[in-house]
C-alpha positions as CSV (number, residue, x, y, z in Angstrom):
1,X,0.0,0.0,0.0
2,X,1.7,3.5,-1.2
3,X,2.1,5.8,1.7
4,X,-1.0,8.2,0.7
5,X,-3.2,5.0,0.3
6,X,-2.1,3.7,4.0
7,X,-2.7,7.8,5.6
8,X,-5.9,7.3,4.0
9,X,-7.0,3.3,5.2
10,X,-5.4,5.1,8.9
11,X,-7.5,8.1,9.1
12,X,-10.3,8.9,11.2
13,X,-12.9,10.1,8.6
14,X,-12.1,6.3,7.0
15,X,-12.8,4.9,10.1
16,X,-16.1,7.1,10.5
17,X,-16.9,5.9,6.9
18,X,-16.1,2.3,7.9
19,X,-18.5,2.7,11.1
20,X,-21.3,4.8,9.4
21,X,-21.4,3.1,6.1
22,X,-19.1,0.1,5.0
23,X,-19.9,-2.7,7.8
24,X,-23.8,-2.0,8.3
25,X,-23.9,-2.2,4.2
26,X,-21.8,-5.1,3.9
27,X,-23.3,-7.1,6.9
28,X,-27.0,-6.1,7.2
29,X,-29.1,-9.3,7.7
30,X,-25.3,-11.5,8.4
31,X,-25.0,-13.7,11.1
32,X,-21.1,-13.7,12.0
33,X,-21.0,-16.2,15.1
34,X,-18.6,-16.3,17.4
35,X,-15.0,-16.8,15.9
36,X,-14.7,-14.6,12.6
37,X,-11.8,-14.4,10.3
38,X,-10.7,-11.0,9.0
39,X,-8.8,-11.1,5.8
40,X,-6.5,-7.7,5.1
41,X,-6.9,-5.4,8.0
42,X,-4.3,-3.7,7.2
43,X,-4.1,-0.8,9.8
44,X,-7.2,-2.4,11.6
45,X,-10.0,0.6,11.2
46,X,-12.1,-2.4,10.5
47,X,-11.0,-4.2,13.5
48,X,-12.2,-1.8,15.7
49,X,-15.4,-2.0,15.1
50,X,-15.7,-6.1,13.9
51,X,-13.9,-7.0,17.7
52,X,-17.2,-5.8,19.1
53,X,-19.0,-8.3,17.0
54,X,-18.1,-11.1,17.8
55,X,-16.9,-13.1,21.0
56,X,-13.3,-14.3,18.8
57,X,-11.8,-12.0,16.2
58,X,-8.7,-13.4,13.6
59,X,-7.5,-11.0,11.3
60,X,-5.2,-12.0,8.8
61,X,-2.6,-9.5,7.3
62,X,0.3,-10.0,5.2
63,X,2.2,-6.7,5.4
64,X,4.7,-7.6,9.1
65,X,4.7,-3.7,9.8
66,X,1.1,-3.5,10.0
67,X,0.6,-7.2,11.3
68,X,2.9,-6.1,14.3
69,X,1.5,-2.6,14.9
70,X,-2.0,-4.2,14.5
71,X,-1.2,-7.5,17.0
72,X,0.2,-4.5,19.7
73,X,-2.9,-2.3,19.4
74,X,-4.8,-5.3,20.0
75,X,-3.2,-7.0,22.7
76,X,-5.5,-8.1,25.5
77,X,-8.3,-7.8,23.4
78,X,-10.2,-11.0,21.4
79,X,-8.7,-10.1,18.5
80,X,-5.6,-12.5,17.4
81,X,-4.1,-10.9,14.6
82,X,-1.6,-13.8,12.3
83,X,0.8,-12.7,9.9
84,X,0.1,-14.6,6.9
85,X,-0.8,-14.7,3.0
86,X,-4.4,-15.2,3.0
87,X,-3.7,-17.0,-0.1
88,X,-2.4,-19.8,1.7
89,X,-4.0,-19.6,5.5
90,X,-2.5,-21.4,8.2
91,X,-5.8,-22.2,9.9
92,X,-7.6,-25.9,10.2
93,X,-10.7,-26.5,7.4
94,X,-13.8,-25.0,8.9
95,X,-12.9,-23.4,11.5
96,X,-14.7,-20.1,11.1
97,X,-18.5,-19.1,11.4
98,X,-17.8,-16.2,9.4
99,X,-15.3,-14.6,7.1
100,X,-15.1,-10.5,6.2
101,X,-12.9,-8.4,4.1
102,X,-13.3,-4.9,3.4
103,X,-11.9,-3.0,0.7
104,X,-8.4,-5.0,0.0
105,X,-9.2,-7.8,-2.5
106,X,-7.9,-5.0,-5.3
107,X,-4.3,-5.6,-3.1
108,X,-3.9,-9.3,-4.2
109,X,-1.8,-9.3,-7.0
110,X,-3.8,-11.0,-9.7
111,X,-6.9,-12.5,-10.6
112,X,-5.6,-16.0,-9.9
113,X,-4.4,-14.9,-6.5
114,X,-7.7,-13.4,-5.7
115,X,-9.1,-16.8,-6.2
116,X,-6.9,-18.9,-4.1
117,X,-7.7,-16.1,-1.5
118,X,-11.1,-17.0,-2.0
119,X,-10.9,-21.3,-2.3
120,X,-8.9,-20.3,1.1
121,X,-12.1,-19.1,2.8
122,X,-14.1,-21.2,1.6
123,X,-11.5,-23.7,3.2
124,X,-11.7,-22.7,6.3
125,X,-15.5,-21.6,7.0
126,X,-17.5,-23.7,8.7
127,X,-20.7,-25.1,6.4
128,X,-23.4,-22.4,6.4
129,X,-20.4,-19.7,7.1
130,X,-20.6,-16.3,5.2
131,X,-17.8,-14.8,3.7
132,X,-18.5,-10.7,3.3
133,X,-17.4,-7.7,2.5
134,X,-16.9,-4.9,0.1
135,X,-14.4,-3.8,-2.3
136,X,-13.9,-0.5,-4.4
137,X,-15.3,0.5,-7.6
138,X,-12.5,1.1,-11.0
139,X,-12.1,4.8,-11.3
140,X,-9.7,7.0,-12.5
141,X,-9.9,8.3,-8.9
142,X,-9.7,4.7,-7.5
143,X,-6.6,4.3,-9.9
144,X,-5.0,7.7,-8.8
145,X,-4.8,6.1,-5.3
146,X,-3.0,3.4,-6.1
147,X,0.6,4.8,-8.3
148,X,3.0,2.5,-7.1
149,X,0.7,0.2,-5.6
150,X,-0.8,-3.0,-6.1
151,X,-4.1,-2.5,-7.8
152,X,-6.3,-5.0,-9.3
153,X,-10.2,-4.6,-9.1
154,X,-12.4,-6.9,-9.1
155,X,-15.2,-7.0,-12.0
156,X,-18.5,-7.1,-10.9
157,X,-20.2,-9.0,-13.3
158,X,-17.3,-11.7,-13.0
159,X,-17.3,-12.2,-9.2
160,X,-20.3,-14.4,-8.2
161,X,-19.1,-17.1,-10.3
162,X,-15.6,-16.8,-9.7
163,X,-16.7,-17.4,-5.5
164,X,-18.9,-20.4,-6.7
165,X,-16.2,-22.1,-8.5
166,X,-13.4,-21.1,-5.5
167,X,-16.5,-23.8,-2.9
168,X,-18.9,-21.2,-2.4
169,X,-22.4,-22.4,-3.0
170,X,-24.1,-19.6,-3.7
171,X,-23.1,-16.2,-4.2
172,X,-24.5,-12.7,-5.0
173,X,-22.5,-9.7,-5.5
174,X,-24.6,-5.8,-5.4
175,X,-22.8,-2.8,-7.2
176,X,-23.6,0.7,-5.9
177,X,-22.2,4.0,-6.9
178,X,-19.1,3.2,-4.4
179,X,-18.5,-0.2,-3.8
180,X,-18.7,-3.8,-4.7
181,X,-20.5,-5.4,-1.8
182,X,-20.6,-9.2,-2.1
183,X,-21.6,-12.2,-0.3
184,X,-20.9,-16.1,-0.6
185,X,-22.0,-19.3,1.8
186,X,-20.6,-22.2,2.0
């Protein structure tokens, strides 16, 4: 993540956009249970508000700097927080009630990754689990965030079926004028 993109994923009015907007969207009518998987917190504004969701929170981030910062902020909370490729998780076969990701599939460096991230999840979510969450919209402006960065969006019409062929049984993906919100069960 290039340093404007990070200021940006750290600051308060994202978090207050995360809070007011991005979770309710992404998980009205979700049941998460108790031990939830976060895929790509990155510097954990999502985390904040997820921990009180849930009785057990994992979140899963690849970057070390932001895995460490992340794991301190947290400690003696319920959040664990494992650094790790969420390509390749390090977590038993349905373990999870519930999996969530917001805003950091467009981070995984290519379409294939994206799917192994997503035959992952489905890996490890318990049957009946929900993976969730939202990703950004292609822009110019969504583009202009990310010079220097990993960027590869996800294309909406594309995405249901690419979660049913990763073990997801069903699959439905909404577009709005800002995000990709999508949901897949196992």
């Amino acid at each position: 993540m290039n340093a404007l993109h990070l200021k940006l994923c750290s600051s308060d009015e994202w978090a207050e956009s995360v809070k007011k907007w991005i979770i309710p969207g992404a998980l009205e009518g979700v049941t998460l249970g108790d031990d939830v998987l976060e895929v790509g917190p990155g510097p954990g504004r999502t985390t904040d508000i997820l921990r009180h969701m849930t009785a057990r929170l994992t979140a899963v981030e690849i970057d070390p700097d932001l895995a460490e910062a992340l794991r301190v902020r947290m400690a003696g909370t319920n959040v664990e927080v494992a650094e790790a490729d969420a390509t390749a998780l390090p977590f038993p076969d349905k373990r999870f009630t519930a999996a969530l990701s917001f805003t950091m599939l467009h981070h995984v460096p290519s379409p294939e990754q994206q799917d192994q991230l997503f035959a992952q999840v489905a890996r490890v979510l318990q049957p009946g689990g929900t993976f969730a969450g939202v990703d950004s919209k292609d822009s110019p402006e969504f583009r202009g965030l990310h010079v220097d960065d990993i960027c590869v969006p996800l294309v909406p019409d594309e995405l249901a079926d690419r979660l049913k062929r990763a073990g997801f049984s069903e699959a439905t993906v909404d577009v709005n004028p800002y995000v990709i919100q999508f949901r897949a069960k196992v």
